[in-house]
C-alpha angles and dihedrals in degrees: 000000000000127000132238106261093189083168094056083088097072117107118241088357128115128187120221098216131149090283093058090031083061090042096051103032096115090042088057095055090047091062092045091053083066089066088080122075085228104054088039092060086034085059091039102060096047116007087189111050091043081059107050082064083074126079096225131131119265100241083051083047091049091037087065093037087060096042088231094154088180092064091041087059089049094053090053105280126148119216094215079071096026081064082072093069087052109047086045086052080056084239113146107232087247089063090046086049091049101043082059094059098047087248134109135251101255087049092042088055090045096057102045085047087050085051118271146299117319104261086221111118089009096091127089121290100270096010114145112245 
């Protein structure tokens, strides 16, 4: 039986919860794997064929390839994991956030130092304003 998401209504946001933790398993150990020098110049060398170790999906294997960290999320990544690709990447986790923004990461700096995201379009479906 399925369980009562009340949070599935929020626009742009999705929960990690134990459905997306079982549908992006592997593509969380994959991300873990990166936590070893090893696996990181293994990657490195040939992000294919590292992740056709891996027994992912090929939308979550095309997903990484692409850095499209949003996708990723959708396929059951964490971003907690996901951070691995990008520190391998030697990417800092504010150009990961703002890359998922579409901004920059001098924008994406501006705006967290101006105090945030607008709340407008980020509540629940129906909710009164």
């Amino acid at each position: 039986m399925a369980l009562d998401k009340p949070y599935k209504d929020i626009p742009g946001t999705t929960i990690f919860d134990a459905d997306q933790a079982r549908k992006g398993y592997y593509l969380n150990q994959f991300c873990m794997s990166l936590m070893k020098a090893e696996n990181r110049e293994r990657f490195k060398a040939n992000e294919r064929a590292y992740l056709d170790e891996w027994p992912m999906t090929e939308e979550q294997k095309q997903a990484v390839l692409a850095r499209d960290l949003n996708r990723c999320i959708e396929l059951g990544g964490n971003i907690y994991f996901l951070a691995k690709i990008g520190a391998t990447d030697g990417r800092s986790f504010q150009f990961m956030a703002a890359s998922m923004t579409g901004m920059t990461q001098e924008e994406y700096a501006k705006m967290m130092l101006e105090g945030g995201r607008s709340p407008e379009g980020n509540r629940y479906i129906g909710e009164d304003k």
